[in-house]
C-alpha positions as YAML, in Angstrom:
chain: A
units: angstrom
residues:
- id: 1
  name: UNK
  ca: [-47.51, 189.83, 146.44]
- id: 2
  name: UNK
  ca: [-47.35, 193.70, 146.32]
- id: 3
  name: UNK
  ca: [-45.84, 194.09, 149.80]
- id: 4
  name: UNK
  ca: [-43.02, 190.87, 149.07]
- id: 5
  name: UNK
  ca: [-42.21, 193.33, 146.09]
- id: 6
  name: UNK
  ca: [-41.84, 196.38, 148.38]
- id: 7
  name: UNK
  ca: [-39.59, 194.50, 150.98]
- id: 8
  name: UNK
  ca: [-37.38, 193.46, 148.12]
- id: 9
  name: UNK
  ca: [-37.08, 196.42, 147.16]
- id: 10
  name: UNK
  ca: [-36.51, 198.48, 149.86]
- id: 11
  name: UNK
  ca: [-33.66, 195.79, 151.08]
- id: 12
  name: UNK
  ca: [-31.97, 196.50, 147.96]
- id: 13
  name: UNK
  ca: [-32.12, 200.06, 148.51]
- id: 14
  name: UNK
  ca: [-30.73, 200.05, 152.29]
- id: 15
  name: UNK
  ca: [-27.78, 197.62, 150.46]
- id: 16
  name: UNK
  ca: [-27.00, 199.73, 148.27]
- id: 17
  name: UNK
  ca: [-26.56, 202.92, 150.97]
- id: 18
  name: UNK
  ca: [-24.74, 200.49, 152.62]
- id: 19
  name: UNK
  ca: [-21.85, 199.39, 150.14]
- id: 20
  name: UNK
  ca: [-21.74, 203.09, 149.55]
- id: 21
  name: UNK
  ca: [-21.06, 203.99, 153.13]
- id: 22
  name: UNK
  ca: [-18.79, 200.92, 153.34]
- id: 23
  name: UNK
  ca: [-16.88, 202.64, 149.93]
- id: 24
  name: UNK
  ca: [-16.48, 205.89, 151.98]
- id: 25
  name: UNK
  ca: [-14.98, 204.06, 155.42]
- id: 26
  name: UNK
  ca: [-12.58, 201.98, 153.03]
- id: 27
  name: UNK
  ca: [-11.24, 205.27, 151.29]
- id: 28
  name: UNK
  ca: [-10.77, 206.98, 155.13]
- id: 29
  name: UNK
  ca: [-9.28, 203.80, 156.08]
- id: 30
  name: UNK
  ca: [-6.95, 203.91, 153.44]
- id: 31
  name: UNK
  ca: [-5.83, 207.27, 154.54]
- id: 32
  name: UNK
  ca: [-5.18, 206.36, 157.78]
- id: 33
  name: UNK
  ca: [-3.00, 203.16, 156.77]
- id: 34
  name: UNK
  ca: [-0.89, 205.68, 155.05]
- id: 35
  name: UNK
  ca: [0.08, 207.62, 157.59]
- id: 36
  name: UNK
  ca: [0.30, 204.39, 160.48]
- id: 37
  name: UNK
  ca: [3.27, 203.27, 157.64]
- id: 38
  name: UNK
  ca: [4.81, 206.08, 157.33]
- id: 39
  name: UNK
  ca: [5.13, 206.51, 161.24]
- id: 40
  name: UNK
  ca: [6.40, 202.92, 161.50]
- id: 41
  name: UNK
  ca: [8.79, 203.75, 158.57]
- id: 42
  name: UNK
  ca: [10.25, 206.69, 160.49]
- id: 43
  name: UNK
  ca: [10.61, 204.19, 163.11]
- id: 44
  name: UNK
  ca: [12.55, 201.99, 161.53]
- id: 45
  name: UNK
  ca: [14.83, 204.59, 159.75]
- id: 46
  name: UNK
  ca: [15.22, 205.94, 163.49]
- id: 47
  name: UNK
  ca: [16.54, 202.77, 164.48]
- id: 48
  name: UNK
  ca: [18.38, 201.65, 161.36]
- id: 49
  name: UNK
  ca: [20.33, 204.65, 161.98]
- id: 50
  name: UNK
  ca: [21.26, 203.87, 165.73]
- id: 51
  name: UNK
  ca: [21.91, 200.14, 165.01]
- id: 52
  name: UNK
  ca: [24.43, 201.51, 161.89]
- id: 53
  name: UNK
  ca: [26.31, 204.50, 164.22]
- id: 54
  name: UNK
  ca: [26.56, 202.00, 167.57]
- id: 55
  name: UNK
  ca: [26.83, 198.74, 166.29]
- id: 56
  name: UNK
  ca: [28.98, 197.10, 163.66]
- id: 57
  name: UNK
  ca: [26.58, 194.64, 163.21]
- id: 58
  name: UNK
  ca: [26.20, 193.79, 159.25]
- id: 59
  name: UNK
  ca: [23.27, 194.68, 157.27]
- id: 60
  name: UNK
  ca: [22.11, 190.82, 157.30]
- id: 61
  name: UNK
  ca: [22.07, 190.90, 160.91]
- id: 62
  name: UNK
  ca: [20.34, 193.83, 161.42]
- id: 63
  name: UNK
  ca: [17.61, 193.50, 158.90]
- id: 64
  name: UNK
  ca: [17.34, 189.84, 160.47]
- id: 65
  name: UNK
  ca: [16.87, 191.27, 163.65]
- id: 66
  name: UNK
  ca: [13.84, 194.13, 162.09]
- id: 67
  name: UNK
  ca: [11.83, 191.65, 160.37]
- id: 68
  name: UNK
  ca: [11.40, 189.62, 163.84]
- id: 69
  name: UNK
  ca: [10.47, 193.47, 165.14]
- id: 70
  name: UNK
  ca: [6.83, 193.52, 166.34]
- id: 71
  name: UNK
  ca: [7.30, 197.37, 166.25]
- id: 72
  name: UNK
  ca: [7.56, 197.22, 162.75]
- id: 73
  name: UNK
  ca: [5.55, 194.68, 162.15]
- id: 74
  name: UNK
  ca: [3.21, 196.01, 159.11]
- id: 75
  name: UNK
  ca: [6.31, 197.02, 156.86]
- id: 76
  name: UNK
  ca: [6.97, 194.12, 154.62]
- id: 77
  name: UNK
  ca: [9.74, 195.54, 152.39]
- id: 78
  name: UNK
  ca: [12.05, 194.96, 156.21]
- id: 79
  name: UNK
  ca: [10.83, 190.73, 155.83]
- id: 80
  name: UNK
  ca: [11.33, 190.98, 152.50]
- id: 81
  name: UNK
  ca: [14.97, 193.11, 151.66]
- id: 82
  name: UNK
  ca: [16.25, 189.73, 154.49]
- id: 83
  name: UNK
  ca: [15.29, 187.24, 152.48]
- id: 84
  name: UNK
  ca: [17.48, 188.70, 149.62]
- id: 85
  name: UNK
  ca: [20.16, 189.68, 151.47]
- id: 86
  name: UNK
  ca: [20.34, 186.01, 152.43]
- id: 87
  name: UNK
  ca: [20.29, 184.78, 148.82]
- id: 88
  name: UNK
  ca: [23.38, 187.02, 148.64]
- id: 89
  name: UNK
  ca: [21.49, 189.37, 147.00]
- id: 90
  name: UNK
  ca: [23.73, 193.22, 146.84]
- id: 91
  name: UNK
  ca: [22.12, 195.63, 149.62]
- id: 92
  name: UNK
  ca: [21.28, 198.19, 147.18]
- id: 93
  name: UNK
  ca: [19.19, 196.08, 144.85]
- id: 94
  name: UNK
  ca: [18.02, 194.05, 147.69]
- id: 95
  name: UNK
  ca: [16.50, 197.40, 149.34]
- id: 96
  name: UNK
  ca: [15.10, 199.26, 146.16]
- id: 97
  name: UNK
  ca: [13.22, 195.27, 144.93]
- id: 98
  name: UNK
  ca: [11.81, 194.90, 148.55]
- id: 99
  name: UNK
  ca: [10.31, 198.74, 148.46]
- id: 100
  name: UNK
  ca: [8.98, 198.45, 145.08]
- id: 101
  name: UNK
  ca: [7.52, 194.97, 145.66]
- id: 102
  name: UNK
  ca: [5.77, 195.51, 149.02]
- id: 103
  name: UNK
  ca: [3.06, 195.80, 149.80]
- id: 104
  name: UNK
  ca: [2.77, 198.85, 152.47]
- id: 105
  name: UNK
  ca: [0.27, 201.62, 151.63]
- id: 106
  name: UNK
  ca: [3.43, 203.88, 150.83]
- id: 107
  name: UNK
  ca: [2.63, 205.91, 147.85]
- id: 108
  name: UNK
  ca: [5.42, 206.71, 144.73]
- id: 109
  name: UNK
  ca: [6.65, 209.36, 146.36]
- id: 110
  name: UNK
  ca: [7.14, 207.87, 149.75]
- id: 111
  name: UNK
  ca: [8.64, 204.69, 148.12]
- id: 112
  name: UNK
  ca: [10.76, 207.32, 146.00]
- id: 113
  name: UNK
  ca: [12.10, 208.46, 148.88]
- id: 114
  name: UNK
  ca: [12.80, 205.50, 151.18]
- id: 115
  name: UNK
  ca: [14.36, 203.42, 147.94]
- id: 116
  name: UNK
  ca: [17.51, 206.08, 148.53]
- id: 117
  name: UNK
  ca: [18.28, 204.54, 151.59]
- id: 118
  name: UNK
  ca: [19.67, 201.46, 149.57]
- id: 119
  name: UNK
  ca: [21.91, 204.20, 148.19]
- id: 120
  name: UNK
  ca: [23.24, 205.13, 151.13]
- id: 121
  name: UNK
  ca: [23.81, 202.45, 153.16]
- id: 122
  name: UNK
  ca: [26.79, 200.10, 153.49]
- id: 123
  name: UNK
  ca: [27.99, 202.56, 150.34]
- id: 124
  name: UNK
  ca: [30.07, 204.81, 152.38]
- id: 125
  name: UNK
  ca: [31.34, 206.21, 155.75]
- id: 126
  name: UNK
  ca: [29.18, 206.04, 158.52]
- id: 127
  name: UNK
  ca: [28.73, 209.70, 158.84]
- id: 128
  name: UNK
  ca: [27.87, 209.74, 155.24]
- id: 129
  name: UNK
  ca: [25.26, 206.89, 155.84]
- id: 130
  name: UNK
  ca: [23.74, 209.04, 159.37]
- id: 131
  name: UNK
  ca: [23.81, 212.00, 157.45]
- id: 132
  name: UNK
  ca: [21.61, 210.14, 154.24]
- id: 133
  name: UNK
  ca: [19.06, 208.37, 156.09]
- id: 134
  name: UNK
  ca: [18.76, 211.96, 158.11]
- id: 135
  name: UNK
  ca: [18.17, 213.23, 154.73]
- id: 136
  name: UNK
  ca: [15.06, 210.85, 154.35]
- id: 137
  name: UNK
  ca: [13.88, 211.01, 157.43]
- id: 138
  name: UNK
  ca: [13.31, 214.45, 157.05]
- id: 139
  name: UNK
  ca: [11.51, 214.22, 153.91]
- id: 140
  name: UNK
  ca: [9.54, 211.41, 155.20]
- id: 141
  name: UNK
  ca: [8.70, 213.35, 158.09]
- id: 142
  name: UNK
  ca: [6.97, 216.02, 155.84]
- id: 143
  name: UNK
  ca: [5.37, 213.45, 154.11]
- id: 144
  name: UNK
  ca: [4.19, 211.91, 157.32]
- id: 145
  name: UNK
  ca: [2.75, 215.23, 158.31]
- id: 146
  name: UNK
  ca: [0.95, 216.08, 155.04]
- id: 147
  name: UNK
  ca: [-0.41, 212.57, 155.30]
- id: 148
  name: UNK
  ca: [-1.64, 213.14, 158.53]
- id: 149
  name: UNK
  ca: [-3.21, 216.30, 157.47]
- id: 150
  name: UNK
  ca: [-4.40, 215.01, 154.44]
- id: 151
  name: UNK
  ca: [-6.22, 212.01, 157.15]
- id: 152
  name: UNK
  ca: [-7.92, 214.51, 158.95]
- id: 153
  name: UNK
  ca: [-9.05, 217.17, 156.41]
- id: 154
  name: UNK
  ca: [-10.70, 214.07, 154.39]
- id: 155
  name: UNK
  ca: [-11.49, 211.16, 156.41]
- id: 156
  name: UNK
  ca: [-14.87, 212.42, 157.68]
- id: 157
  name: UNK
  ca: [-15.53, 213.82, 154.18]
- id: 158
  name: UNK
  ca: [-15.33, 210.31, 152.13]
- id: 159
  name: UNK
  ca: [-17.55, 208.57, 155.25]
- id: 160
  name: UNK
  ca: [-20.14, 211.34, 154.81]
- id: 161
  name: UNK
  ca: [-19.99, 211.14, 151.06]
- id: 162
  name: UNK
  ca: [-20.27, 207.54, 150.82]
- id: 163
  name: UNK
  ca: [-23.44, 207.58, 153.21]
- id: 164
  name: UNK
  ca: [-24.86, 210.53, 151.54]
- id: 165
  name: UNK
  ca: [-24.04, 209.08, 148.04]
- id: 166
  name: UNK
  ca: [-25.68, 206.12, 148.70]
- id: 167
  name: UNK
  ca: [-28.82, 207.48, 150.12]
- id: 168
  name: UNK
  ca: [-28.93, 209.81, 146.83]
- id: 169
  name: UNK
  ca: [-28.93, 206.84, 144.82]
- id: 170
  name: UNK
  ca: [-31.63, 205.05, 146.68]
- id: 171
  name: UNK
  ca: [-34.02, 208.17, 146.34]
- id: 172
  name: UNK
  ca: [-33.64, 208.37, 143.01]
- id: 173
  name: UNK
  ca: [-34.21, 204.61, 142.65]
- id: 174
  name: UNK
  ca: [-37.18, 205.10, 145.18]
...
């Protein structure tokens, strides 16, 4: 009876270092998420930017054309910002609803920062409109690189606390 006792407990206590270390991977994994979006969000500035300076294709078409994009699949404001630009929704409110309603592991400040490309766009000359989204992709590209820093400085360090939180909680339960 003793030893059923023992086995219980001792599978409880390798759960629990478990869901810890499982804690610890999610949080690293959530780091790297981060910085995969904001990559594929440079991306698709990059080639929002060509499509507006060599095309005169119309922002329907082109966001159309995105959300069907397997390179950016993962960035569901794109999906989302077409299906309000084809309920006739205005570009600008269109773009800032999709941001703030998606569901991309963007944080404020990167959201912050893409919702002023609604501003820009279709709002004034093309040169205007390069020289915005240039504007954003620079400061998304700093926030890209801080992310990625950020990923590697900490990932290993919430995967070793998690396992080495969880262990500390099973000796003291021991």
């Amino acid at each position: 009876m003793n030893g059923g006792i023992e086995m219980v407990k001792m599978l409880g206590l390798g759960l629990i270092i478990l869901f810890c270390t499982l804690c610890g991977m999610a949080r690293a994994s959530s780091l790297k998420s981060r910085t995969q979006a904001l990559k594929k969000t440079l991306l698709f500035l990059h080639l929002l930017s060509e499509r507006l300076s060599y095309t005169l294709s119309p922002l329907d078409d082109i966001f159309m054309s995105f959300s069907a994009d397997p390179l950016l699949e993962g960035l569901d404001f794109i999906a989302l910002c077409d299906r309000k630009l084809a309920e006739h929704i205005p570009f600008p409110q269109a773009f800032h609803e999709s941001v703030e309603c998606c569901h991309c592991p963007l944080d404020k400040r990167d959201r912050s920062l893409l919702e002023e490309v609604g501003d820009v766009v279709g709002a004034s000359s093309t040169a205007n409109q390069m020289e915005g989204i240039a504007l954003v992709r620079a400061n998304l590209t700093e926030q890209a690189r801080a992310a990625e820093e950020d990923m590697n400085r900490r990932a290993r360090l919430y995967t070793s606390l998690g396992v080495l939180s969880g262990t500390a909680i099973a000796i003291m339960l021991i």
